[in-house]
C-alpha positions as CSV (number, residue, x, y, z in Angstrom):
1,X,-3.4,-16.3,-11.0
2,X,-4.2,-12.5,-11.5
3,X,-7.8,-12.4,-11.7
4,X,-9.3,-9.1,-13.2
5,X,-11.4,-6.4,-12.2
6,X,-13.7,-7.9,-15.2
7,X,-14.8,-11.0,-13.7
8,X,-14.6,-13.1,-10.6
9,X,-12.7,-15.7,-9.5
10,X,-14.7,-19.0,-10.1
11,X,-16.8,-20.8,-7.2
12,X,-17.6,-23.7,-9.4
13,X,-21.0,-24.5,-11.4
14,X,-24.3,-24.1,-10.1
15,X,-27.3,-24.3,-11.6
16,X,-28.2,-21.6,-14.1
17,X,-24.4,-20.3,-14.8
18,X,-23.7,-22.6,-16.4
19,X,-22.4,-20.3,-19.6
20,X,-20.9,-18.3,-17.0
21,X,-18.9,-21.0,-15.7
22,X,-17.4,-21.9,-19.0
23,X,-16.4,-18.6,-19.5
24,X,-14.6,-18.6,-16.3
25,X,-13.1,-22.0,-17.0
26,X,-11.8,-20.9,-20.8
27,X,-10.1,-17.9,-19.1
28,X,-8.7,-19.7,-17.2
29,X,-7.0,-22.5,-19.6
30,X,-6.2,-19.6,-21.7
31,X,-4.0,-18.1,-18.9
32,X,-2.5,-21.2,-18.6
33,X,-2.2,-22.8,-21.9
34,X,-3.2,-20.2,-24.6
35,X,-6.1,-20.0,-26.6
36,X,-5.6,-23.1,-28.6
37,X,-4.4,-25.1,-25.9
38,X,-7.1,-26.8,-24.4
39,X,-10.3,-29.0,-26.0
40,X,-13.5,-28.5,-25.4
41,X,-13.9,-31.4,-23.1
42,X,-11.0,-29.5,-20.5
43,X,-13.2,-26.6,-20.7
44,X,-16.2,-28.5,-19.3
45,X,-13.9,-30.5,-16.8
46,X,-12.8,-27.4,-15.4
47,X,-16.4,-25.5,-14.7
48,X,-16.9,-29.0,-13.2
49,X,-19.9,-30.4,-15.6
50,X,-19.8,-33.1,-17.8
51,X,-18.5,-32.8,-21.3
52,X,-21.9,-32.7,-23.2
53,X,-23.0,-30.0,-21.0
54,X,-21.3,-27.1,-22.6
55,X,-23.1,-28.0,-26.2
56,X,-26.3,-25.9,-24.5
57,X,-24.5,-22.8,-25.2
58,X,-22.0,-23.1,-27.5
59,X,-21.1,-25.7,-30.9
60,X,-17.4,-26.2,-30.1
61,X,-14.8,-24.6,-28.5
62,X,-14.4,-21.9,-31.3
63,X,-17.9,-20.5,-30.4
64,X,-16.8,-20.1,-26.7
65,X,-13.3,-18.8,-27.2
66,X,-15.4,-16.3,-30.0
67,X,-17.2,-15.7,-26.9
68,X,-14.3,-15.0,-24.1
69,X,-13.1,-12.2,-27.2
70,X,-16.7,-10.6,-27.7
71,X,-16.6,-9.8,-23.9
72,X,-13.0,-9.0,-23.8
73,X,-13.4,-6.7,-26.4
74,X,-16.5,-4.6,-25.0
75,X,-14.8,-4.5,-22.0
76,X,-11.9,-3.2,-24.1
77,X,-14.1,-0.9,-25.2
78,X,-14.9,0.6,-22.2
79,X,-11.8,1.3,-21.3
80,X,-10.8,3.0,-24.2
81,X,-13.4,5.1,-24.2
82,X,-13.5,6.3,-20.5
83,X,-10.3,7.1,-21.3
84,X,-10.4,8.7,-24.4
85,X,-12.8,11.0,-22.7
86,X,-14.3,13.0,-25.8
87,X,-10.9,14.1,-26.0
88,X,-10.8,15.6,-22.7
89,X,-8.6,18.2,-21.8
90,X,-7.0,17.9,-24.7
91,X,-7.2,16.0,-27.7
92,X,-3.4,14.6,-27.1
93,X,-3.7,14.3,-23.7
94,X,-6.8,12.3,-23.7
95,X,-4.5,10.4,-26.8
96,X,-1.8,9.7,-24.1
97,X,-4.5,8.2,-21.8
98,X,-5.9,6.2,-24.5
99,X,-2.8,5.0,-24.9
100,X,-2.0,4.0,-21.3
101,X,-5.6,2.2,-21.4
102,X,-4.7,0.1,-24.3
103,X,-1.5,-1.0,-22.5
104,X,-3.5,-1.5,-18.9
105,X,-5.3,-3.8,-20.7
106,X,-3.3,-6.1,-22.2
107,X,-1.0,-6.1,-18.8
108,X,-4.6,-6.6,-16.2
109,X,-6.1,-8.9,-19.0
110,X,-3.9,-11.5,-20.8
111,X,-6.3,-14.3,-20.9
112,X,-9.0,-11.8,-22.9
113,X,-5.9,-10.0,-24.6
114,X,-5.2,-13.8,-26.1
115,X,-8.6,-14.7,-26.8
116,X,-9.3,-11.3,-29.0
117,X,-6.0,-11.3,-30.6
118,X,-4.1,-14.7,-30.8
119,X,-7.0,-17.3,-30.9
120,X,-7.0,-17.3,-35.1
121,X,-10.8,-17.4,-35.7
122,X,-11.7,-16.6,-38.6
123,X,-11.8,-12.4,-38.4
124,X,-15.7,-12.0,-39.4
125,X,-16.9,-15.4,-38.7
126,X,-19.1,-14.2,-35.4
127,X,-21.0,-11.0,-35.9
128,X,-21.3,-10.0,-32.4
129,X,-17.9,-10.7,-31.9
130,X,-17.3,-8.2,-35.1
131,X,-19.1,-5.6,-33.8
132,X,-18.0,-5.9,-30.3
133,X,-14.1,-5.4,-32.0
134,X,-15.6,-2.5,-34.4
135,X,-16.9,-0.7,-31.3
136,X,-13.3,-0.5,-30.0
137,X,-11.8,0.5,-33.1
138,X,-14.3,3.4,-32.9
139,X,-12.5,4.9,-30.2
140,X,-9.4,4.9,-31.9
141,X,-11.4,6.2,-35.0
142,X,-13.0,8.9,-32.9
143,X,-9.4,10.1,-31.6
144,X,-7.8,10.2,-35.3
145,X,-11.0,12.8,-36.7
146,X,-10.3,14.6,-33.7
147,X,-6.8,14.7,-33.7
148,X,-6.6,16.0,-37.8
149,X,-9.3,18.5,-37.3
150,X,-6.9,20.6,-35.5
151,X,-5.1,20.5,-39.2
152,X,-6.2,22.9,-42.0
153,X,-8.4,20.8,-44.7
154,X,-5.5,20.4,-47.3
155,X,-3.3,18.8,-45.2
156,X,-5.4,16.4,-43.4
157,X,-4.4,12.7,-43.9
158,X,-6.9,10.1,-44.1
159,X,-8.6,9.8,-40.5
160,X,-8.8,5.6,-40.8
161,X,-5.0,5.6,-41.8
162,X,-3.8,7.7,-38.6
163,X,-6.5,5.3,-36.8
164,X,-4.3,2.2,-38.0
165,X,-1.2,3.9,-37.4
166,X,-1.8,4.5,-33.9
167,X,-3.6,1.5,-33.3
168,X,-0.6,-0.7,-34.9
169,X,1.6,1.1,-32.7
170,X,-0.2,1.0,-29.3
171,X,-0.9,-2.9,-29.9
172,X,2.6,-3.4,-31.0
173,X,4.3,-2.1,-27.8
174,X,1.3,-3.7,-25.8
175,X,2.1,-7.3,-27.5
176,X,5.9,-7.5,-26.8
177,X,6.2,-5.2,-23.6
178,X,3.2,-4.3,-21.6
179,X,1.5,-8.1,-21.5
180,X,0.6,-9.4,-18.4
181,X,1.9,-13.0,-18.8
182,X,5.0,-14.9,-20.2
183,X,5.2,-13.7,-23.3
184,X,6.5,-10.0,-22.1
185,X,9.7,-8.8,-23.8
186,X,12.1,-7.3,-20.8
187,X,12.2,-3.3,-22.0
188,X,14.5,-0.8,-20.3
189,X,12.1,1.5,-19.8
190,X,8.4,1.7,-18.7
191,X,5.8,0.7,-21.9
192,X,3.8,3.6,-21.1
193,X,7.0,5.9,-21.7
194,X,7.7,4.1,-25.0
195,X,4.4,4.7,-26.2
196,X,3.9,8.1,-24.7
197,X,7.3,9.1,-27.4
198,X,6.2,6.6,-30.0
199,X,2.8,9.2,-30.3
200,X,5.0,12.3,-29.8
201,X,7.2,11.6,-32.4
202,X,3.9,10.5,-34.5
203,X,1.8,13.4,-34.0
204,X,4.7,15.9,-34.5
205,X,5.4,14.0,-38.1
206,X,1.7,15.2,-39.0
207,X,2.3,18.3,-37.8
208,X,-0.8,17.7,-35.4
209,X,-0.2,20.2,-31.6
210,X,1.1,18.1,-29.2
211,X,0.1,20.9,-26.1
């Protein structure tokens, strides 16, 4: 089990972490057995209480797997962000790191990776969860206006569709190459390379200065 610099490895319940246990537990069934693998009852088997006990803090499973992704995600967030750097030293370098974050990510965190993108909640069903995800995005957004403002005004594209591009192509190469479980597509190169050309190629298209 590769446990993450994100949370710790799980000593069993005691008394007062409890909603910290069952975190710990659904990470760790998600690892295993993907995010809709396991019932709610597992979940409370594994943190070691008994199976009503998890109904204190949360309804059913879907509210603690919502709750695995809201934490994955501002951790995610995090990461993008200290990367991202205010687009320090240079908007496309601190692009390229962005990049590299988003595939550290998914490669250190596949059970949070699974719960914020494979778990099929319903997309704005949990408003924290929602804004947790929107913060993220923001990084990506911020990095897009920064990015085209280098551009003169008239040929500036749209700063949420270069967002989604790059987004769609950083989580694209991160979901079949650069995941840190099973489910990893053998590449015959490094992810980070792929994605350090798949921006390159990108940013040159929008005749945005790649240093």
């Amino acid at each position: 089990m590769n446990w993450s610099k994100h949370h710790r490895k799980r000593r069993g319940y005691h008394h007062g972490n409890l909603r910290e246990a069952l975190i710990e537990a659904a990470l760790e069934l998600i690892a295993a057995k993907g995010a809709a693998g396991f019932t709610f009852a597992e979940a409370a088997r594994s943190a070691g209480v008994s199976p009503g006990a998890p109904y204190r803090h949360f309804r059913d499973r879907d509210a603690l797997i919502a709750d695995v992704a809201r934490r994955g995600f501002e951790h995610f967030a995090e990461d993008l962000a200290r990367a991202w750097n205010d687009g320090q030293p240079t908007p496309h370098t601190a692009l390229q790191n962005l990049g590299a974050a988003y595939l550290a990510f998914a490669k250190d965190e596949p059970a949070y990776y699974t719960a914020m993108f494979e778990s099929q909640l319903p997309a704005r069903a949990d408003p924290e969860l929602v804004q947790a995800s929107d913060r993220a995005f923001a990084v990506l957004r911020q990095a897009a206006e920064t990015l085209i403002a280098t551009l003169p005004p008239r040929q500036r594209p749209p700063a949420m569709m270069v967002s989604l591009h790059i987004w769609s192509l950083a989580h694209g190469i991160a979901s079949l190459f650069g995941r840190g479980d099973e489910a990893r597509r053998a590449l015959p190169m490094a992810p980070e390379e792929l994605l350090e050309a798949g921006i390159l190629v990108y940013l040159q298209g929008l005749d945005i200065a790649t240093d």
